[in-house]
N, C-alpha and C positions, 0 to 999 in steps of 0.2 A: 465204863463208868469209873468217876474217881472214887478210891478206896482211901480212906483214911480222913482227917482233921482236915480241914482248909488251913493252913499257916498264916498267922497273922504278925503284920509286920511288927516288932518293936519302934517303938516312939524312942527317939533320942531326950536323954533329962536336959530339962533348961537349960542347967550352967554348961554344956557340952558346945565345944565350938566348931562352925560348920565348915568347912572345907568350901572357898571361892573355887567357881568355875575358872579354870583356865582362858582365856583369848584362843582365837585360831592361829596358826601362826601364819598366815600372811591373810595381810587385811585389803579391800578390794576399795578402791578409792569409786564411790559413784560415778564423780567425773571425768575418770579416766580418759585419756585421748584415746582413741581407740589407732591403731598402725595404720597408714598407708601401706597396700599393699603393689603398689605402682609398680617399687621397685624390683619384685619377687616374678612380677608377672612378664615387664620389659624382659629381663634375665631368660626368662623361659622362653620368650618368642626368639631373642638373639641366639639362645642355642639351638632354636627347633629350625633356625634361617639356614645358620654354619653346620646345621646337619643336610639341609637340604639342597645345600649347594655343596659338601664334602658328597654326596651320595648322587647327584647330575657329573659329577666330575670323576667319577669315578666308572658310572656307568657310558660314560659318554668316550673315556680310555679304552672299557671293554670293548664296546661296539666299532668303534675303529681297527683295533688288533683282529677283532672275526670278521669284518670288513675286507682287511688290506692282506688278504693270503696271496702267497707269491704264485711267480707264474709257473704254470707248468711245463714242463719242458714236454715234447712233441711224444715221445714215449710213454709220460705220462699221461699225457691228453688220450691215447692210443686205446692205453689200460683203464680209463676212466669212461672212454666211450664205448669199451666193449662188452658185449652183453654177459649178462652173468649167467653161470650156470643156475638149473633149477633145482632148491632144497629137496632131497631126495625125502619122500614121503615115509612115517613112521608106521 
């Protein structure tokens, strides 16, 4: 509950002079053109193109190098074909 007086506003005297509102400082023209945003969007697919072709190009390097492993020499074919021992149980 409020305790006390209600405050009531003071009235300003006649000869007292009012204070003008300020303006906003940037004023909004109704008929603004509104942007094309044509431009912003091209820009974005051009770089999402040159990533997608930087990233086919790149994986397409990799794939080749895991591809193109040299040959083994007859020794090594020897050690690669022979059976491995079995992990000794824990």
């Amino acid at each position: 509950m409020a305790q006390g007086k209600m405050k009531v506003k003071s009235k300003l005297p006649n000869g007292a002079k009012v204070k003008k509102a300020k303006g906003k400082a940037v004023t909004k023209r109704i008929n603004a053109p509104v942007r094309s945003k044509v431009k912003a969007v091209e820009k974005n697919k051009m770089k999402a193109n040159v990533t997608k072709m930087v990233n086919a190009a790149a994986e397409q390097q990799l794939r080749a190098l895991a591809t193109d492993t040299p040959q083994l020499s007859a020794a090594q074919q020897r050690v690669a074909a022979a059976p491995t021992a079995p992990a000794p149980a824990k």
